[in-house]
N, C-alpha and C positions, 0 to 999 in steps of 0.2 A: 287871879281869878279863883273862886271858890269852886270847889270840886265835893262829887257825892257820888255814890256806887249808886245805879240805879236799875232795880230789880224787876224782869220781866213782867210781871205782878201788875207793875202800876203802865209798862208801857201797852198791854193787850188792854187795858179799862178805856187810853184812846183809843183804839181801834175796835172794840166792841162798844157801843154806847151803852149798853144796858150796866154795864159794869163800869162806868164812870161814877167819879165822887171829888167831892168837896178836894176831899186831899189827891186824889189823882190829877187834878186841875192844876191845883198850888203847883205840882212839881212837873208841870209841863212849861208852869208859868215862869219858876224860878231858871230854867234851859232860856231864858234870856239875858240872864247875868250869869250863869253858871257853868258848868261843864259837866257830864256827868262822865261816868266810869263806869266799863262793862266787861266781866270777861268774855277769854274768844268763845266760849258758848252760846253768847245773847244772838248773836247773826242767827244761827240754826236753830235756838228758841223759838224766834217772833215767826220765822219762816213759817216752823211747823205750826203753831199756831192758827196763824193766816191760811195756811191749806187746810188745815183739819177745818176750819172756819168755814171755807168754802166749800167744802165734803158736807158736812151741816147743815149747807144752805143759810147760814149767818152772814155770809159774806160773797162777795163775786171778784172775778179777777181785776176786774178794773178797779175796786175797791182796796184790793190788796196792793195793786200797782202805786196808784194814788200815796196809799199811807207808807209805802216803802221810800218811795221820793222825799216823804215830809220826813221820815225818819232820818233819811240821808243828809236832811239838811239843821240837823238839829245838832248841836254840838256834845255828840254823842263818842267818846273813845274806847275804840276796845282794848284793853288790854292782852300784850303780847305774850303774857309771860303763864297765863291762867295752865298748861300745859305742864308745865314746869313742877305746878306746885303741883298737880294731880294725885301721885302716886304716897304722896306723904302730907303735906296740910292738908290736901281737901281732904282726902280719904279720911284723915284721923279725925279731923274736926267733923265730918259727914257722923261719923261713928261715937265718940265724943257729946254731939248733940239731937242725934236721933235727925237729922234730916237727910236729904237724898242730896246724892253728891253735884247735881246740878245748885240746889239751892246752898249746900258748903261753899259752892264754889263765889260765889257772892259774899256770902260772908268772911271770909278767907280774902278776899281781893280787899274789901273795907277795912281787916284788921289790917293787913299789910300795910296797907297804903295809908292806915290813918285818916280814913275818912268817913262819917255820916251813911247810912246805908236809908236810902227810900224803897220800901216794900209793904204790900199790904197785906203778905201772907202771914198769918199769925204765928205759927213754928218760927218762923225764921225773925220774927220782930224777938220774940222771947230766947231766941237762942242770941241776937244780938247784943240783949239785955243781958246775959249770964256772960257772956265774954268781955261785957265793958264797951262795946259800938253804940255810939252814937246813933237815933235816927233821924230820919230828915221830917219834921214835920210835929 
């Protein structure tokens, strides 16, 4: 089965519609044949997210509940080892490419693993691009 890092980025655009797109679609689409890849950060990403969402009035609890379910059911793995690297890959790569060491920590899980990274934040596509990562799309 084909495998991709997949970056919080593109999973808040389903859960907020207004920030949906063409390429957000494609790679909810390809979690049919695919699997994706997340570090242990992504859980307490989407979380905070979806609560801030809901603080905003963007979103309500039932709506959070709902999309956590879908997410649960989508062949989504977190990687166990994100922890691991923290104090030396992510950091240096965080520092290395000018991005925040949540976002290293993605790009850092895709070089390892040798895998395609799907993101639609622009720091982190062009830091992809300068390290040699593949992106999905």
């Amino acid at each position: 089965m084909n495998r991709f890092v997949l970056d919080n980025s593109v999973v808040m655009a389903w859960y907020f519609e207004d920030e949906a797109s063409d390429y957000t679609s494609s790679i909810l689409e390809r979690l049919a044949d695919e699997e994706a890849l997340v570090p242990s950060i992504w859980p307490l990403e989407v979380a905070n997210v979806m609560l801030v969402g809901e603080r905003r009035g963007r979103s309500n609890e039932a709506r959070t509940s709902r999309f956590a379910a879908l997410l649960g059911a989508l062949p989504i793995q977190v990687d166990g080892a994100t922890a691991q690297h923290a104090f030396a890959g992510i950091l240096a790569l965080a520092r290395e490419q000018r991005l925040s060491s949540y976002d290293a920590a993605y790009l850092e899980l895709a070089m390892r693993e040798g895998l395609p990274l799907a993101t639609q934040d622009r720091a982190l596509r062009a830091a992809a691009e300068k390290c040699g990562v593949g992106l999905v799309g």
